[in-house]
ZARO-442746 format. One record per residue: residue number from 1; residue in three letters; x, y, z negated of N, C-alpha, C in turn. Coordinates in Angstrom, 1 decimal. Layout:
{NUM, ALA, {X, Y, Z}, {X, Y, Z}, {X, Y, Z}},
...
END
This chain:
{1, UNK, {153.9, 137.6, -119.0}, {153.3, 138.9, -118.7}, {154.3, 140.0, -118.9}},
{2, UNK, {155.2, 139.7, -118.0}, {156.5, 141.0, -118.3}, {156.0, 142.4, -118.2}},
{3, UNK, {155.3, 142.6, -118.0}, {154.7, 144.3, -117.5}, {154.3, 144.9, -118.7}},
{4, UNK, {153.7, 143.9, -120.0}, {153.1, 144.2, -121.4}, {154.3, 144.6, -122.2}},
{5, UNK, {155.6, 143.4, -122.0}, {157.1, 143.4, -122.9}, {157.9, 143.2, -121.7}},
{6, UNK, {158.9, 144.1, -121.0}, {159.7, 144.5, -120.5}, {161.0, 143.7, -120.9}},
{7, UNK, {160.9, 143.0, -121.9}, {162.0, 142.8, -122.9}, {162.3, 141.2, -122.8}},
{8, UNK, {163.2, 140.5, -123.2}, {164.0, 139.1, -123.0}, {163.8, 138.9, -124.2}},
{9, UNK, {163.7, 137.5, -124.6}, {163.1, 136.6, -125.6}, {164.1, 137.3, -127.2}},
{10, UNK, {165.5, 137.7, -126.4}, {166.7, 138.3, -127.2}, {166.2, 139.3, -128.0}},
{11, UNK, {165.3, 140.0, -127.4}, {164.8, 141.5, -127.7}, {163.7, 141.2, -128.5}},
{12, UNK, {163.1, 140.0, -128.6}, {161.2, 140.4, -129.0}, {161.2, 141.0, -130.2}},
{13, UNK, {162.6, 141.3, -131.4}, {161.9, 142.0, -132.1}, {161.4, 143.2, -131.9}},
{14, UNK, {161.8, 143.6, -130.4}, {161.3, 145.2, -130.5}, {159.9, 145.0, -129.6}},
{15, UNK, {159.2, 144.5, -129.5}, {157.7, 143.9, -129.5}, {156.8, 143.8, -130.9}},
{16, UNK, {155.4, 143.5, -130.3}, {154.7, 143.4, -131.2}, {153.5, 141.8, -130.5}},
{17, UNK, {153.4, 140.9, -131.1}, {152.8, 139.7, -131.0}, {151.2, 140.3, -131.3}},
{18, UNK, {150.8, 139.8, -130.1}, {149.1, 140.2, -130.2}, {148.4, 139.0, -129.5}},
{19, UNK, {148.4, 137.6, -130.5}, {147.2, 136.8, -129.8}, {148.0, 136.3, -128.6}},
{20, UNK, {149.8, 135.7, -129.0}, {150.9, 134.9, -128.5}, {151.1, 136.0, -126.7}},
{21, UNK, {150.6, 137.5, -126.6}, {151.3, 138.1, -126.5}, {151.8, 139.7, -126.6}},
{22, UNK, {153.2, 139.7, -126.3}, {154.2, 140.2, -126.3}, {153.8, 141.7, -126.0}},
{23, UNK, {154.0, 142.9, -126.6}, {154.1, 144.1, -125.8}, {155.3, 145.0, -126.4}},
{24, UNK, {155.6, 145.4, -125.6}, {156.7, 146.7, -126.2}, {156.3, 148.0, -127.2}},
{25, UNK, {157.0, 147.7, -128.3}, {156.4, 148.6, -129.4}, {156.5, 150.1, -129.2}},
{26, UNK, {157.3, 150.3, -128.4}, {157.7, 151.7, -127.6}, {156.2, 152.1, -126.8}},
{27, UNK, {156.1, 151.3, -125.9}, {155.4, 151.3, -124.9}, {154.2, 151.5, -125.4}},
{28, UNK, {153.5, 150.8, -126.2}, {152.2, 150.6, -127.2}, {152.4, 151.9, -127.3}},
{29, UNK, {152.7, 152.8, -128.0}, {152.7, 153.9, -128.5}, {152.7, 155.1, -127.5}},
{30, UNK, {153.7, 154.8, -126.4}, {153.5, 155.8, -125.3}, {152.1, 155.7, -124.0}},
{31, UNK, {151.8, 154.8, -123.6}, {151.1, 154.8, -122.7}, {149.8, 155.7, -123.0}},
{32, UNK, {148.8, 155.1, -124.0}, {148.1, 155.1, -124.5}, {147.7, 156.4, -124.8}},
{33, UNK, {148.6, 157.2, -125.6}, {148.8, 158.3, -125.9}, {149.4, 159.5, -124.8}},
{34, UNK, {149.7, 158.9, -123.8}, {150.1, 159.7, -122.1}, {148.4, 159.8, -121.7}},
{35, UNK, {147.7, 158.6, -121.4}, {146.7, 159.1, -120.8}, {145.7, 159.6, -121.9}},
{36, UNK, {145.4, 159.4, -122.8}, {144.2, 160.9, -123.6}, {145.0, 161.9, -123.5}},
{37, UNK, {146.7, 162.3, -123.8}, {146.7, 163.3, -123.7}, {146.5, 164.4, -122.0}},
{38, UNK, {146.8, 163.2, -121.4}, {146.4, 164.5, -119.8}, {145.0, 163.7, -119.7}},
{39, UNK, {144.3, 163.0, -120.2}, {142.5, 163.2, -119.9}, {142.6, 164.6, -120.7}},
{40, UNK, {142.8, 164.7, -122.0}, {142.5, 165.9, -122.6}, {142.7, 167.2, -121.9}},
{41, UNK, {143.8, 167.5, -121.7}, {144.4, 168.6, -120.7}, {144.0, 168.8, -119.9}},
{42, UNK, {143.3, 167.7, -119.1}, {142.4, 167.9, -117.8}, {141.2, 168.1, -118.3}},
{43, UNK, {140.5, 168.0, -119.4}, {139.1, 168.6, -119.4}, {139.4, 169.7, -120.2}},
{44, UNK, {140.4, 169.9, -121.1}, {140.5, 171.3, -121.6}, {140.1, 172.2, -120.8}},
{45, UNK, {141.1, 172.3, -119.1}, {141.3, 173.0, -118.6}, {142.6, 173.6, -119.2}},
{46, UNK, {144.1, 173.0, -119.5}, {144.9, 173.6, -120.0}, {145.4, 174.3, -119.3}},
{47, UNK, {145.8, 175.8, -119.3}, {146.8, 176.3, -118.7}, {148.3, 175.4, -118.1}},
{48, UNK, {148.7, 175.9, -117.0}, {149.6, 175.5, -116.3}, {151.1, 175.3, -116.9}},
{49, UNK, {151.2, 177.0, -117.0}, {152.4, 177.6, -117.9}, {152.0, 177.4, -120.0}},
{50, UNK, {152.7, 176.8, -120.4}, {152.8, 178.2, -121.2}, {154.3, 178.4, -121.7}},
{51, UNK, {154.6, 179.1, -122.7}, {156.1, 179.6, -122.5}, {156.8, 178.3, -123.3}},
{52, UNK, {156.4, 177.6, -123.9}, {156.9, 176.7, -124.8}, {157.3, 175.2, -123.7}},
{53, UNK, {156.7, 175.0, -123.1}, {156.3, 173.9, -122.7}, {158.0, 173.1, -122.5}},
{54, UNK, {159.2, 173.6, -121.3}, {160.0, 173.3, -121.9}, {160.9, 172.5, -123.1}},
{55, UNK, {160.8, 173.4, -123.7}, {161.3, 173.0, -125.4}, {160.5, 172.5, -126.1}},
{56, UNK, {159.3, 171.8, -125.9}, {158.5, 171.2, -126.4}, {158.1, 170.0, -126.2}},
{57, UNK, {158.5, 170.0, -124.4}, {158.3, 168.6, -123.6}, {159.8, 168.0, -124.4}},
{58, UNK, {160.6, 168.9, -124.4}, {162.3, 168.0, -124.6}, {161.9, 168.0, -126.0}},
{59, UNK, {161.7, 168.4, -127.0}, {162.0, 167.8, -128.5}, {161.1, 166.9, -128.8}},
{60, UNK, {159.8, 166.7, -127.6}, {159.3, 165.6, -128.2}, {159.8, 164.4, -127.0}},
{61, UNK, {160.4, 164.5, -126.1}, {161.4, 163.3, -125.4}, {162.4, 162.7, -126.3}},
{62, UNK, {162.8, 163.7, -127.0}, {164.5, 163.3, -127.3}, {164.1, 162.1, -128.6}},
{63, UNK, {163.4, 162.2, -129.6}, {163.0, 161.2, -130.5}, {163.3, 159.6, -129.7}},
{64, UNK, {162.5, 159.7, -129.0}, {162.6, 158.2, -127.8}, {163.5, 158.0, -127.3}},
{65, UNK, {164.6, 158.9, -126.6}, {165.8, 158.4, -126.3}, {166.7, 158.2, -127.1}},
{66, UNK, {167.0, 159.2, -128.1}, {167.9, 158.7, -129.0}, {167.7, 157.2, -129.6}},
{67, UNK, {166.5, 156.9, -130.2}, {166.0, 155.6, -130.5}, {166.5, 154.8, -129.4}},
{68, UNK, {165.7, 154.9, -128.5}, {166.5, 153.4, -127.4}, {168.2, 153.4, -127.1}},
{69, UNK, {168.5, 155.1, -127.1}, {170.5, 154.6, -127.2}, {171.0, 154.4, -128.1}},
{70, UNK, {170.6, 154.3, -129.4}, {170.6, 153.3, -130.3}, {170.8, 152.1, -130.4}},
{71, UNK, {169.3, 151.6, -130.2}, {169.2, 150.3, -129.8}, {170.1, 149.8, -128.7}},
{72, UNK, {170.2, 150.3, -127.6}, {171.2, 149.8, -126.6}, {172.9, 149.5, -127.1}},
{73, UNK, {173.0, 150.5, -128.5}, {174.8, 149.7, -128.6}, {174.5, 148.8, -129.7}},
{74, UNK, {173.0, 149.0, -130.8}, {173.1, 148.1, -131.8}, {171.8, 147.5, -131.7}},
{75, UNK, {171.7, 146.7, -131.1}, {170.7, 146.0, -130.5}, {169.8, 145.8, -131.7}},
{76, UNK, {169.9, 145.3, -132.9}, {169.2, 145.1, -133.8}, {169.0, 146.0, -135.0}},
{77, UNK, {169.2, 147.0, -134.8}, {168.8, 148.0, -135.4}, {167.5, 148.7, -134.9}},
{78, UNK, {167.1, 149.6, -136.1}, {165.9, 150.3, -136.0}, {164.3, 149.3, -136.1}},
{79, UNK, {163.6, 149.8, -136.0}, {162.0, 148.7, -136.2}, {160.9, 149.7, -135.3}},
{80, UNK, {160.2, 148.3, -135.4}, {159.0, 148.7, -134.4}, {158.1, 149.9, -134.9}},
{81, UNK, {158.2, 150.2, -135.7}, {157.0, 151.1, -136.2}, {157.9, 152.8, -135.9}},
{82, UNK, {159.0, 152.8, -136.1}, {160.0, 154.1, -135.3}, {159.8, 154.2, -133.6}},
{83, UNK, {159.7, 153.3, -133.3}, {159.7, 153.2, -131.8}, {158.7, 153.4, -131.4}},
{84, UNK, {157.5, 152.8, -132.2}, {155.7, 153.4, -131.8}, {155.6, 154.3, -131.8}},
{85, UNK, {156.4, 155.1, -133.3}, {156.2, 156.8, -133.7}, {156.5, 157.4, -132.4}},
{86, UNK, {158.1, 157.3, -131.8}, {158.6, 157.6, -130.9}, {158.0, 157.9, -129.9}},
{87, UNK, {157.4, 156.7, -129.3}, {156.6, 156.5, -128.1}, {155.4, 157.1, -127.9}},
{88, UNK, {155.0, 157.4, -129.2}, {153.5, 158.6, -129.3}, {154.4, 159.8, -129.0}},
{89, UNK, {154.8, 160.1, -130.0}, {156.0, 161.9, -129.3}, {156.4, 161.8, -127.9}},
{90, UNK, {156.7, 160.3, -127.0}, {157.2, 160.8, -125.6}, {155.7, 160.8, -125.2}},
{91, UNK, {154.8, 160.1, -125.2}, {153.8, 159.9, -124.6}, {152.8, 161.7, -124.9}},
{92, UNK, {152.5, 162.5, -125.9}, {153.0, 163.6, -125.6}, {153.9, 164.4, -124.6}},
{93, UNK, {154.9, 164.0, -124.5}, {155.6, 164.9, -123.7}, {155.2, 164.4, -122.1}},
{94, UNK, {154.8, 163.1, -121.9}, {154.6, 162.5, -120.6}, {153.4, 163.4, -120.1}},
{95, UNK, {152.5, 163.3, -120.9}, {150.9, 163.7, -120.5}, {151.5, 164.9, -120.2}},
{96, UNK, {151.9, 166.1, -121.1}, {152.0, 167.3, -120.8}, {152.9, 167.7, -119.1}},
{97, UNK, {153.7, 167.4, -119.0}, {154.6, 167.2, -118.0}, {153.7, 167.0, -116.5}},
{98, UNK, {153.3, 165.7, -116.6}, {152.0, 164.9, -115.7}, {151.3, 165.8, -115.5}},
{99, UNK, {150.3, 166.4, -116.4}, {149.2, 166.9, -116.1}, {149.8, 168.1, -115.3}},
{100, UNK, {150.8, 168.9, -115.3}, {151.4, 170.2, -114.5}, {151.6, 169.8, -113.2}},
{101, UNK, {152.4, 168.7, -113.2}, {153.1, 167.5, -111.9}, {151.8, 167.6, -111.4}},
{102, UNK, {150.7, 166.8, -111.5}, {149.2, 166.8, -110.5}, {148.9, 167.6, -110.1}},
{103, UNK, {149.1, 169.0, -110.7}, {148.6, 170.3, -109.9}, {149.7, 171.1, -109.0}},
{104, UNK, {150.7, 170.9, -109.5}, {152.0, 171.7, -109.0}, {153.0, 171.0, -109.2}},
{105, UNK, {153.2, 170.4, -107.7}, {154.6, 169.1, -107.8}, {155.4, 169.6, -108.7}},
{106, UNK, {156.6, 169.0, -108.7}, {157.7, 169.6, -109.5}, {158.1, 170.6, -110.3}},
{107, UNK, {157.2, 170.8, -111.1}, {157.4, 172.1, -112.1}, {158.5, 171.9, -112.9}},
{108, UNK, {158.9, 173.2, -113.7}, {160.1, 173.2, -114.6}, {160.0, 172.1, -115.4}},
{109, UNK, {158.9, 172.1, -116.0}, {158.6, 171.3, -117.1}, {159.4, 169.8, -117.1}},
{110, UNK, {158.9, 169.3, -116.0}, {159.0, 168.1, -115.6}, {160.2, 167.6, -115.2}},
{111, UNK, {161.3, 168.7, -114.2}, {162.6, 168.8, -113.6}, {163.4, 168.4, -115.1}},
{112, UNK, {163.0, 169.1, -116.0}, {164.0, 169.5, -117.3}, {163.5, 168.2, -118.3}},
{113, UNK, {162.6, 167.6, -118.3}, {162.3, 166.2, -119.0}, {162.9, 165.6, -118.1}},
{114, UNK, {163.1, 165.4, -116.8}, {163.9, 164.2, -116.0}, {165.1, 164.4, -116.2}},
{115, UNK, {165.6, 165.8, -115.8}, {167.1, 166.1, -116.3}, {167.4, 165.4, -117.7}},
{116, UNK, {166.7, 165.9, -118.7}, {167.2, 165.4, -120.4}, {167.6, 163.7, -120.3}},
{117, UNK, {166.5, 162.9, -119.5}, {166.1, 161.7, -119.8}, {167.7, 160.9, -118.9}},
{118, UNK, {167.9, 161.6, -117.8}, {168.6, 161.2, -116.9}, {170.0, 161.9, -117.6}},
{119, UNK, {170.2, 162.5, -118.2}, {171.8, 162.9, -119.0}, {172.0, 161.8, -120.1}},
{120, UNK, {171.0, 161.6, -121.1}, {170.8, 160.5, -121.8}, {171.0, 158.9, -121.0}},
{121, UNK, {170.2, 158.7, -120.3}, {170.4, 157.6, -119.7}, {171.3, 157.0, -119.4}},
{122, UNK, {172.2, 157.3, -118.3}, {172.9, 157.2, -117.7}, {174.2, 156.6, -118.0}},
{123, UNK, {174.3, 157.6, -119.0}, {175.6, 157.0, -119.9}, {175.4, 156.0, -120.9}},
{124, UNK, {174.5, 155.9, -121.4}, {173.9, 155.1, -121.9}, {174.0, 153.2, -121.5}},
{125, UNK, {173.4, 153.8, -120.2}, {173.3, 152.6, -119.0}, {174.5, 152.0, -119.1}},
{126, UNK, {175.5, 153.0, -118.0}, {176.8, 152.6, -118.0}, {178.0, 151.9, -119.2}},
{127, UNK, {177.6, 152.5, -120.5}, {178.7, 152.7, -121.3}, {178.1, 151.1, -121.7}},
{128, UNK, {177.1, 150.3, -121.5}, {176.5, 149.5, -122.1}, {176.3, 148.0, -121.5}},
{129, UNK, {176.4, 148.6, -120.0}, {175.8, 147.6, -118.9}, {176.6, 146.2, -118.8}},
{130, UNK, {177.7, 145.9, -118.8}, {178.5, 145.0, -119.4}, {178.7, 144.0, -120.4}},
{131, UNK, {177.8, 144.3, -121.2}, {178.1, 143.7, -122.3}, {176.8, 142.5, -122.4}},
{132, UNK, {177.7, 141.3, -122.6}, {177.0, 139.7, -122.5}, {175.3, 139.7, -123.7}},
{133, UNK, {174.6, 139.1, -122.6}, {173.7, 138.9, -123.5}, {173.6, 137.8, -124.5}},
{134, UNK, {173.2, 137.5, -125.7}, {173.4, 137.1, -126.7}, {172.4, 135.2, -126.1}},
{135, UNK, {173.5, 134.5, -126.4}, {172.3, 133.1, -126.3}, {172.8, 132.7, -125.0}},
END
C-alpha cells in the first residue's frame, strides 16, 4: 500500500506499523490535520486575508522541511514523533493556504508556501539525489 508509506523498506523507521501496515509518520500528522483544519475554516467562514497569513503559513512549513532535509543527508536521524509534530504544523499551514486557493486561485499565501517549499527542496533534491541506497 505505497500511498499509506511513500517510503522503501530502508526508510520504515520513519513509519509507523498499524496492524502490519506501514504509514508515514509525517504524513499521519499532516493529512488529517489539513482536512479539519480547512473543514474548520470553511464553516468558520474564515476571512480570506488576514495580514499574518504569510508569515504564519511559512513558520509553520519550515518545521517540516527542515526535518525532512535532515533526514535526506542523515537518513537515520530524528524520530517519528518530531515528524508527526511537524506534519501537524505543515498540515496547518496546508489547510490555511487550501482553504484561500478554493476561493481565489493563487493567492499570496500559497505562491509564498510553494516558493519556501520549492527553495528548500530543490537543493535538497539535488545535493542528495545520487547517493546509493543502502542494501
Amino acid at each position: 500500500m505505497f500511498w499509506l508509506s511513500h517510503h522503501h523498506p530502508d526508510e520504515y523507521n520513519r513509519t509507523y506499523l498499524f496492524g502490519g501496515l506501514r504509514v508515514c509518520a509525517r504524513c499521519l500528522g499532516t493529512y488529517p490535520v489539513m482536512l479539519a483544519a480547512l473543514v474548520a475554516l470553511f464553516v468558520a467562514r474564515a476571512p480570506l486575508r488576514w495580514r499574518w497569513d504569510v508569515p504564519a503559513v511559512l513558520l509553520l512549513t519550515l518545521p517540516a522541511l527542515v526535518d525532512w532535509a535532515v533526514g535526506r543527508f542523515r537518513p537515520a536521524s530524528g524520530s517519528n514523533a518530531v515528524r508527526s509534530v511537524t506534519g501537524v504544523l505543515l498540515g496547518l499551514a496546508l489547510g490555511r493556504s487550501l482553504h484561500v486557493h478554493l476561493q481565489r486561485p493563487l493567492p499570496e499565501v500559497l505562491l509564498a508556501q510553494a516558493g519556501l517549499v520549492t527553495a528548500v527542496a530543490v537543493p535538497v533534491i539535488l545535493a542528495t539525489y545520487r547517493k546509493p541506497r543502502p542494501g
